[in-house]
C-alpha positions as CSV (number, residue, x, y, z in Angstrom):
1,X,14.2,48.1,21.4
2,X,12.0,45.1,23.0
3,X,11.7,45.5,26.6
4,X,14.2,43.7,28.9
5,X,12.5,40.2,30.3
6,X,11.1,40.4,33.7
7,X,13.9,39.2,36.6
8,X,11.0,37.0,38.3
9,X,9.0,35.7,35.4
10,X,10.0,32.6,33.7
11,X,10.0,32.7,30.0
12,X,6.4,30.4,28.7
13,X,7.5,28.3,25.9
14,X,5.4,28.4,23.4
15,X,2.8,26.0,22.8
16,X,3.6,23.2,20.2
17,X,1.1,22.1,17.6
18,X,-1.3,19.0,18.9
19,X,-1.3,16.2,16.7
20,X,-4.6,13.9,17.3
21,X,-5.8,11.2,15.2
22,X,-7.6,13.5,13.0
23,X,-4.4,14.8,12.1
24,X,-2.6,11.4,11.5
25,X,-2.2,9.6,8.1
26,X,-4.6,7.1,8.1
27,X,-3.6,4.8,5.4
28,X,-1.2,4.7,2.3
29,X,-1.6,3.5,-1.4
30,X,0.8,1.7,-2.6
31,X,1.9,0.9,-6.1
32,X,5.1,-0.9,-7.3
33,X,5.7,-1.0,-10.8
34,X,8.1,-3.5,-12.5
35,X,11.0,-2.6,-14.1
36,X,9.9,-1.3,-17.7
37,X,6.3,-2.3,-16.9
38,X,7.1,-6.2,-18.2
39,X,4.3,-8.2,-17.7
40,X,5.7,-10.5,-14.9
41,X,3.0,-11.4,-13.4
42,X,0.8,-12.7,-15.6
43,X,1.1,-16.3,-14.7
44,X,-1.0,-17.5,-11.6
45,X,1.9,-19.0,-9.6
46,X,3.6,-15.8,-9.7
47,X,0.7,-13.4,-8.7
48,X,0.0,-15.5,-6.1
49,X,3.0,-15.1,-4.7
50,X,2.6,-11.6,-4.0
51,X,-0.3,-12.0,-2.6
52,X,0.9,-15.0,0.1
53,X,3.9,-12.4,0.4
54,X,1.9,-9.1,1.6
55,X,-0.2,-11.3,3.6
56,X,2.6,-12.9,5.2
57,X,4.4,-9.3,5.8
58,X,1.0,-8.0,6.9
59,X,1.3,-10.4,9.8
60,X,4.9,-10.0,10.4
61,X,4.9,-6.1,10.4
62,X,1.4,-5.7,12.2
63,X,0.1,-3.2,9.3
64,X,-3.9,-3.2,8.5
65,X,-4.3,-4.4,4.8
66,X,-7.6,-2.7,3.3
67,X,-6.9,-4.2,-0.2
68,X,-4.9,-5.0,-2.8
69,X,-4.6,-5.9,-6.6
70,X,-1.7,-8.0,-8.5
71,X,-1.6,-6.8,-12.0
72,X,0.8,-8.5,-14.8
73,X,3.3,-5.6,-14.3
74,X,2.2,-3.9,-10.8
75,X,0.5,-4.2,-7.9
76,X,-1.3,-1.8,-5.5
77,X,-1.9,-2.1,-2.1
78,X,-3.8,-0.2,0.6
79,X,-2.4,-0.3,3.7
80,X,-3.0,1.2,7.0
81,X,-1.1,2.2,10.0
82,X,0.2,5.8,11.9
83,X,2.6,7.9,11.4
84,X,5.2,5.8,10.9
85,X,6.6,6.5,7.5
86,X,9.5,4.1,8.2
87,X,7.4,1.2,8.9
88,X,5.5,1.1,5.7
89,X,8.8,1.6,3.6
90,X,10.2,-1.2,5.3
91,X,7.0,-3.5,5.0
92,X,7.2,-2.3,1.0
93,X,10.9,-3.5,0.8
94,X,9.9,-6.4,2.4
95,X,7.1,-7.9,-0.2
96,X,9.8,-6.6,-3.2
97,X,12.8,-8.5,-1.7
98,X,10.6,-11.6,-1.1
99,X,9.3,-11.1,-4.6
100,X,12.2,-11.1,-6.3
101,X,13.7,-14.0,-4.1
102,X,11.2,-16.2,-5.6
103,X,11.0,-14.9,-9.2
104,X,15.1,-14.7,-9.1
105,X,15.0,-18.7,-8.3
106,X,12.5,-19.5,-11.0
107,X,13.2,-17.5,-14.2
108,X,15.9,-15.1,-13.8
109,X,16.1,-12.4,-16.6
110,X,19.2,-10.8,-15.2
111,X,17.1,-7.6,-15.5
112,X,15.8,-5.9,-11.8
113,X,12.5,-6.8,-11.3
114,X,11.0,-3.6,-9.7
115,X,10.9,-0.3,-10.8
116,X,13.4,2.4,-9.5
117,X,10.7,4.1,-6.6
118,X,7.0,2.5,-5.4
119,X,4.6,5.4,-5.3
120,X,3.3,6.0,-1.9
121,X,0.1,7.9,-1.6
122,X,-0.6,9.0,2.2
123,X,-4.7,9.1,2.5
124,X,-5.6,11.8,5.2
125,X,-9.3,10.5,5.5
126,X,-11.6,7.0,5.1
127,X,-13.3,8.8,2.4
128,X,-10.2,8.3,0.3
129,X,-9.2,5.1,1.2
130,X,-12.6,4.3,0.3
131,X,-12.0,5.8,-2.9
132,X,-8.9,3.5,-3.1
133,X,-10.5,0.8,-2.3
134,X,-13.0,0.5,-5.1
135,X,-9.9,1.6,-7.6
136,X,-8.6,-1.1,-6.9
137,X,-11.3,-3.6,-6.8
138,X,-12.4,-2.5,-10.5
139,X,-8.9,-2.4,-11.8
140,X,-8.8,-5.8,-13.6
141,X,-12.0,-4.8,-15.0
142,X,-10.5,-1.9,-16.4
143,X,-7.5,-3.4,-17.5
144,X,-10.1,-5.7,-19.5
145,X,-9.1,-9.1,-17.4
146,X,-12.2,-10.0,-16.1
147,X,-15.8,-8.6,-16.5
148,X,-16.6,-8.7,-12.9
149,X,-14.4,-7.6,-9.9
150,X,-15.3,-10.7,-7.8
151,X,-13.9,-12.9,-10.8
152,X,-10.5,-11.7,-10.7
153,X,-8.7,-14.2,-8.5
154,X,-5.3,-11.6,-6.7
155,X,-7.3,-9.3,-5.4
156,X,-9.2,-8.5,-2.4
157,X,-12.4,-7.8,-4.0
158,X,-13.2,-11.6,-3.5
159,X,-13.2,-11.5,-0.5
160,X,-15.4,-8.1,0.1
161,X,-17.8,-9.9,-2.8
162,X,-18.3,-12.8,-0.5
163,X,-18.4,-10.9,3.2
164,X,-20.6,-7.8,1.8
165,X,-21.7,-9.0,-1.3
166,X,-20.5,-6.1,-3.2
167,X,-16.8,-4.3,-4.5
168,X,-17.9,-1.1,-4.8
169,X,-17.9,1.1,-1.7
């Protein structure tokens, strides 16, 4: 039988768990898939799109964008933030609706566009965002679309090519 609590001592809750930044998701990787993996967005005007979209949500929803690729039937992006779980899922639902607004209006299949669920990766350390980073940066080279990262016009490795003068981190 546990002793009987002390009249005059008031119970100590216990301690809770500190969460610091070390703790904290740093970033997520993002990849939306269209529905049945149909090439989509293999026309400029499209792919562009999705780029001016997640740029355009990046501002809107004050997430950090580390990088991003448009593919003919996906696209990844690396985005950072906290803990806020919520927040990405919205900004994701954001780019897909605006997406589809604008592929809807030009050449509706009567098909959905996206894929049932975007994959969400949470990265725990810059290490593996790093490790993202350069993923996507050589995945068009991969993909056989263009011999050198830098070439490949919806991605951010452009612009890393032309601040650091490299892709690969």
């Amino acid at each position: 039988m546990p002793p009987p609590d002390e009249p005059n001592e008031p119970k100590v809750p216990r301690e809770s768990p500190k969460i610091s930044s070390d703790t904290l998701p740093l970033s997520y990787f993002v990849t939306v898939r269209t529905f049945g993996c149909r090439s989509v967005f293999h026309e400029a005007p499209k792919a562009s799109t999705v780029v001016d979209v997640i740029e355009s949500t990046r501002r809107r929803v004050g997430f950090k964008k580390y990088g991003y690729v448009v593919l003919p039937d996906h696209y990844h992006v690396l985005l950072g933030g906290g803990p806020d779980s919520r927040s990405v899922a919205d900004a994701i639902l954001s780019i897909n609706r605006s997406v589809e607004r604008f592929i809807r209006r030009t050449a509706d299949t009567g098909q959905p566009l996206w894929d049932d669920e975007p994959e969400v990766l949470v990265l725990y350390t810059p290490r593996a965002r790093v490790e993202k980073l350069n993923y996507i940066h050589h995945k068009p080279v991969v993909c056989g679309i263009v011999e050198r990262a830098e070439d490949y016009e919806f991605s951010s490795a452009r612009f890393y090519f032309e601040r650091y003068g490299k892709t690969q981190f």
